[in-house]
N, C-alpha and C positions, 0 to 999 in steps of 0.2 A: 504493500500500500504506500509506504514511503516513498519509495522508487515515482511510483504511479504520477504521486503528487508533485515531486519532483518534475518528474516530465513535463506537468502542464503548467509548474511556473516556468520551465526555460522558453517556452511556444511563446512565453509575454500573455503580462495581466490586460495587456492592450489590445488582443487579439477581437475581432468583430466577430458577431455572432453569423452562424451561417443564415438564419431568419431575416427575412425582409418584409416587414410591416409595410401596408400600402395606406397612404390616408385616408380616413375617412370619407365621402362624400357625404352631407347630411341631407334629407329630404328637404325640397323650401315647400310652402305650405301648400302651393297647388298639388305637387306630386305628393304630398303626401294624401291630398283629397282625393287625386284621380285616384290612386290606390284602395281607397276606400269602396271608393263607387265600384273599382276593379275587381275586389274580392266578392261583394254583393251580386255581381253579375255572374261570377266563375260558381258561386254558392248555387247559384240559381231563386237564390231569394230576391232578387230583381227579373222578371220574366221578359221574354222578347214582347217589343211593341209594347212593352208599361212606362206611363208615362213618368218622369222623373218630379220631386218636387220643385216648384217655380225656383231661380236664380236666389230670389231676396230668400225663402223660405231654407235653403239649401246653407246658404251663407249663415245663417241665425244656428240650424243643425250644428253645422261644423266650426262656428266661432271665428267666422272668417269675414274680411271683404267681398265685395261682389266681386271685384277686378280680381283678388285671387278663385272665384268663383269660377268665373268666367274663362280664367285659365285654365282651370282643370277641365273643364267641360271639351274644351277644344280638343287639351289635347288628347281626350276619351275618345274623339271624333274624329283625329287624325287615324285613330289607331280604329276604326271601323266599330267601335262596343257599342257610340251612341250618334243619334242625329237631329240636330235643331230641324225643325218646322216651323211654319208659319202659319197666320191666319187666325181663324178663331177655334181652331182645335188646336193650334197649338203648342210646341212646347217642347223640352230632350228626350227624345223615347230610347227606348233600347234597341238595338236592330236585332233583326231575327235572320238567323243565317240562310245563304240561299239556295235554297232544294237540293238540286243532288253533289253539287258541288259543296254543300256543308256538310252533307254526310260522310262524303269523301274523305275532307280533312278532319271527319272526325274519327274515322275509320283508322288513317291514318295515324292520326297523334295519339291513340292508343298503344299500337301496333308499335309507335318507336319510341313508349313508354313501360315498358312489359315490364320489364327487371322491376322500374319505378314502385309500377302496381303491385307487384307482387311485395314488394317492400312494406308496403302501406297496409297489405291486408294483412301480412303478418304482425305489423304496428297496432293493426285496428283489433284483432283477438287478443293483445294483450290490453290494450288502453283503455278499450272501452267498457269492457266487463266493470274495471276498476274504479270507472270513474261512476259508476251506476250505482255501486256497492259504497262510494263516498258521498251523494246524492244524497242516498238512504240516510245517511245519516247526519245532512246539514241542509236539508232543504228545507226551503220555507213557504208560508201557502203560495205566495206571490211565485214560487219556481212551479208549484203546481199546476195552478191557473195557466201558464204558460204551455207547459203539457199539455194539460186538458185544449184549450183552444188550437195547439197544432194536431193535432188526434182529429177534430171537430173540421178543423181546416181540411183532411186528410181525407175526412170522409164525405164531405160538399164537392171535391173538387171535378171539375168540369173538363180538365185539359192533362195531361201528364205533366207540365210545365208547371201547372197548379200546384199536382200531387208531390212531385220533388222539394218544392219550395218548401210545402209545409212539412214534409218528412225531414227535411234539413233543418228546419225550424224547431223540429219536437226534440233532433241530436244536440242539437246546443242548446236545447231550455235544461236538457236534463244534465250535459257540461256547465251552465250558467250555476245551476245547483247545488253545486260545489264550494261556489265560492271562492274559484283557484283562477285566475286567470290565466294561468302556464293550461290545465285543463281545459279552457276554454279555445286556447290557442291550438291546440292539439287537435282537440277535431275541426277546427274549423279548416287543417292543412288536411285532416283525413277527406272531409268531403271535399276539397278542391280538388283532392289527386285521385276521387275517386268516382266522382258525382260524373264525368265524361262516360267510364262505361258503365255505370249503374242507370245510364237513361235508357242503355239496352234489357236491362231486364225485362221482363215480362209485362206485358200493359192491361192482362187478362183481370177480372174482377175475381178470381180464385187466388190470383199472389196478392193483390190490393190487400183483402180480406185477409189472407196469414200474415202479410205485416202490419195492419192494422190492431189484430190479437197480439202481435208480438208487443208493438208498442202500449197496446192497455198495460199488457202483464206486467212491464216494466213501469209503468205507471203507477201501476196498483202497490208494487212489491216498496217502491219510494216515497210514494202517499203513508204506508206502514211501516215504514223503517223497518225495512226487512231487508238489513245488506245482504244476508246469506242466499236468500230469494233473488234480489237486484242482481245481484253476479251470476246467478244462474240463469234466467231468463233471459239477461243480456246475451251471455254465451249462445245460447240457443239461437236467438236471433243473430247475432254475430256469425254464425255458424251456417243459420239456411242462406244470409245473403251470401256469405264468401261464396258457397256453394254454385249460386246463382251468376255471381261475376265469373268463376271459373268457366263456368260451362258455356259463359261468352266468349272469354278469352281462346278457349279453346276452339272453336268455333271460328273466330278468326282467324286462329293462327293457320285452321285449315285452310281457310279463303288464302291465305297468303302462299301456301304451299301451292295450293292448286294453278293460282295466277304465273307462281314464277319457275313453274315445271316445265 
């Protein structure tokens, strides 16, 4: 060991580290807004063709000027997510991608995210049992309510676009429940990186209905502080979607074979 030590003073106390720190960039407040609107739209809790709330109303949300308002909106707009109208209907909608060519690239951007996916579902069996099972046991009526109205949303809805939003809705009232924000941040990366091929699933009123039931049970098991409950029900449902995703992926990956045979 002496020797050792020895060595690394003769190298010099002045030696630089082989690490190279890059500066920071900090978000200025527009980007930090378009961001915001960014993940709401990738959540699917902002739906194609919904209109956005007015400029002034927006600015008051986010604690901002209009002129930084106004910035972010553009450059949403640059980036194809949203688009100013005119007239008396109008106002920022959200664009809805277009027909076969957005299924394309949505086909695609799975396809050259696979490892990604596969990372997240194995994230999403451990994360989120746990966070169901922590719920249990710091929720408060207000995270309930929350529940109950995306369950209620779930079962009104009129469009799959609907039905996503609100099922994204009900995974983060029961994250919100917590009280952890690092939790809440976690799924909200799970539905981002997973919400693209979970639109594939089944559109049938027989899957609606089993995750419907999945979502009561967990509902029920956190309304009763029943962690031991919470983490099992989760699992379960954790377990038929994974199922569910797979059997898309797989399914692609044959589309893919097939095309480049």
């Amino acid at each position: 060991m002496p020797a050792v030590a020895a060595s690394n003073s003769k190298a010099g106390g002045d030696r630089r580290p082989a690490t190279r720190f890059k500066p920071i960039k900090p978000l200025r407040a527009h980007e930090y807004v378009a961001e915001q609107i960014r993940r709401h739209i990738a959540l699917r809790i902002l739906q194609p063709e919904e209109c956005l709330p007015s400029e002034r109303e927006l600015a008051v949300m986010f604690g901002v000027g209009r002129p930084t308002m106004q910035q972010a909106l553009r450059l949403l707009e640059a980036e194809g997510l949203v688009q100013a109208r005119r007239g008396r209907n109008g106002g920022t909608f959200v664009l809805r991608p277009a027909g076969d060519a957005a299924a394309a690239d949505l086909m695609a951007r799975i396809l050259h995210h696979l490892a990604e996916i596969e990372d997240l579902l194995v994230y999403r069996s451990v994360i989120e049992p746990a966070i169901a099972k922590r719920a249990a046991s710091s929720r408060r009526s207000s995270d309930l309510t929350a529940m109950t109205r995306a369950i209620h949303a779930m079962a009104k809805a009129e469009t799959e676009f609907e039905y996503m939003r609100a099922d994204t809705e009900f995974h983060l009232a029961v994250a919100a429940a917590t009280h952890n924000p690092l939790l809440v941040r976690a799924i909200e990366e799970l539905r981002t990186g997973l919400n693209d091929v979970m639109t594939l699933l089944p559109e049938s009123d027989t899957w609606h209905r089993l995750v419907d039931a999945e979502h009561e049970a967990i509902a029920a098991a956190i309304e009763a502080g029943d962690e031991k409950k919470a983490l099992s029900v989760t699992e379960s449902h954790v377990t038929n979607s994974e199922q569910g995703v797979r059997a898309v992926l797989a399914g692609l990956r044959r589309g893919r074979t097939w095309l480049t045979s």
